[in-house]
C-alpha positions in Angstrom: -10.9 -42.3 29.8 -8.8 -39.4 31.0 -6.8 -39.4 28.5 -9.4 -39.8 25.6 -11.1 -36.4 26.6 -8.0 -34.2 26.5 -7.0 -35.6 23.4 -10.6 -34.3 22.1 -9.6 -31.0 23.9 -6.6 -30.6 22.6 -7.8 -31.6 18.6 -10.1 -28.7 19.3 -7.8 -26.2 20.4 -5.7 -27.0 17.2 -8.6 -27.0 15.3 -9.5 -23.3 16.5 -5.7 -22.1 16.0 -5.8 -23.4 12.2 -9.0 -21.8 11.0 -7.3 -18.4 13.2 -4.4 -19.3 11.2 -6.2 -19.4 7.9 -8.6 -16.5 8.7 -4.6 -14.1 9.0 -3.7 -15.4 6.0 -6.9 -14.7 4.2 -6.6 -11.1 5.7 -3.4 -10.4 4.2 -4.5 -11.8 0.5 -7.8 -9.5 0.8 -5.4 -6.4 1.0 -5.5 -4.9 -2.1 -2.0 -3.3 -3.2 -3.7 -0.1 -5.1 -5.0 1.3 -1.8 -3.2 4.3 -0.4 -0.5 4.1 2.3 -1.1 5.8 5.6 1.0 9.1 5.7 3.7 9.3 8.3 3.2 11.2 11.5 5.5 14.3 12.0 7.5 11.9 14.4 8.2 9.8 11.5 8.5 13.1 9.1 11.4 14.5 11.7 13.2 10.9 12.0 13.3 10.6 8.5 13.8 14.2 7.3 17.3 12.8 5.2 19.5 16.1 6.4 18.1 16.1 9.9 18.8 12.3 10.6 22.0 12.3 8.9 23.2 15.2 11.2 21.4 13.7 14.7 23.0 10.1 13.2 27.0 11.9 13.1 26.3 13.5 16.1 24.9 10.5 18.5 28.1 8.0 17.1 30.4 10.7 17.7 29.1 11.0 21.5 28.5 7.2 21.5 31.1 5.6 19.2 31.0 2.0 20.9 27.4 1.7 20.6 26.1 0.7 16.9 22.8 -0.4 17.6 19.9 1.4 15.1 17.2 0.9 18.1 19.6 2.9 20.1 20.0 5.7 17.5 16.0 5.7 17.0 15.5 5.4 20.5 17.9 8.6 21.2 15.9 10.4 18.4 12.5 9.7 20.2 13.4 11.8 23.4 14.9 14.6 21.3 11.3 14.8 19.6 9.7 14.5 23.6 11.9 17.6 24.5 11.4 19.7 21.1 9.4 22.6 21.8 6.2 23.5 20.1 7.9 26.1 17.2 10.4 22.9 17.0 7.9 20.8 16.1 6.0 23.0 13.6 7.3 22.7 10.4 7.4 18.4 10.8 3.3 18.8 11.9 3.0 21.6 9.2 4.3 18.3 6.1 2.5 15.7 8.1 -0.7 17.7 8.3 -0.3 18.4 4.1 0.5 14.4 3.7 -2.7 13.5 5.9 -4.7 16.1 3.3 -3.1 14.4 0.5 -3.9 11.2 1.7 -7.8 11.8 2.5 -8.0 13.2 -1.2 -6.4 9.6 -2.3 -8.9 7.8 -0.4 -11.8 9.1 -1.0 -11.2 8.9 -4.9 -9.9 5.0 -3.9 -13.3 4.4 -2.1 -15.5 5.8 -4.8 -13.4 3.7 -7.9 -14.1 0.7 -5.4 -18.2 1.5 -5.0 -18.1 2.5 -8.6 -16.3 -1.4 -9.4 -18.6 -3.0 -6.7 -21.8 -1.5 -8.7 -20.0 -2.6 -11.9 -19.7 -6.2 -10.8 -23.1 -6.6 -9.8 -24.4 -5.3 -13.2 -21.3 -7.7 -15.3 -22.7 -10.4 -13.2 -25.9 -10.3 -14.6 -25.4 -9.6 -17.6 -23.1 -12.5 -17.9 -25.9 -14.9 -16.9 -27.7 -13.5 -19.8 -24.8 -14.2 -22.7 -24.3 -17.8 -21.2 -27.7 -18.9 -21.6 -28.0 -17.5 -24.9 -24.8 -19.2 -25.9 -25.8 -22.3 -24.3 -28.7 -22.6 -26.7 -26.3 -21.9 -29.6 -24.3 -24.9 -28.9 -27.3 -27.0 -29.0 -28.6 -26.4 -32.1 -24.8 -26.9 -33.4 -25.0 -30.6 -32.0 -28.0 -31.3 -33.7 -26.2 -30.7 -37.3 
């Protein structure tokens, strides 16, 4: 009888981690691909400024030649950024700050096409009730012929 009961507990438990399973799934197919990426912080604006990383890259492999490890590299990068100073770090906030505005403008357009579609639906909705019963009654008096 033992055993019985933590089969039921353990069908459960699988139960739960399939719908959880499902549910991720169903998150990612709800994204929709037309909303607007995140910006990048001004971490991520310095890493990936192409002259700046191509210069810290030379310079950390010519320090480090044995190690070839990307995590290393980034790693190396992230306490250059902790020890920038302020005026360092201006210019990277200063094209992070103009992404975020960018971005915020792009969303707030993207959120009011999506209210305007979501007000749109609800009117195509009924409206298509309306055309299929009047169509419906066409094909009745077609089958009476």
């Amino acid at each position: 009888m033992k055993g019985g009961k933590s089969k039921g507990k353990a069908d459960n438990k699988l139960g739960v981690k399939k719908s959880a399973a499902q549910t991720k799934k169903e998150k990612n197919a709800a994204k929709d691909p037309n909303k607007p990426k995140r910006p990048a912080s001004a971490f991520f604006v310095f890493m990936y400024t192409f002259e700046l990383w191509e210069d810290f890259r030379k310079q950390y492999k010519e320090k480090h030649p044995g190690n070839k490890s990307v995590a290393a590299v980034g790693k190396a990068g992230g306490d250059k950024w902790k020890h920038l100073t302020d005026a360092e770090k201006a210019p990277y906030i200063a094209k992070a700050e103009k992404r975020k505005a960018e971005y915020e403008k792009l969303m707030d357009a993207y959120n009011r096409k999506q209210a305007g579609e979501a007000e749109e639906d609800e009117e195509s909705d009924k409206s298509k009730s309306e055309v299929d019963e009047e169509d419906g009654s066409d094909e009745e008096e077609e089958d009476d012929d």
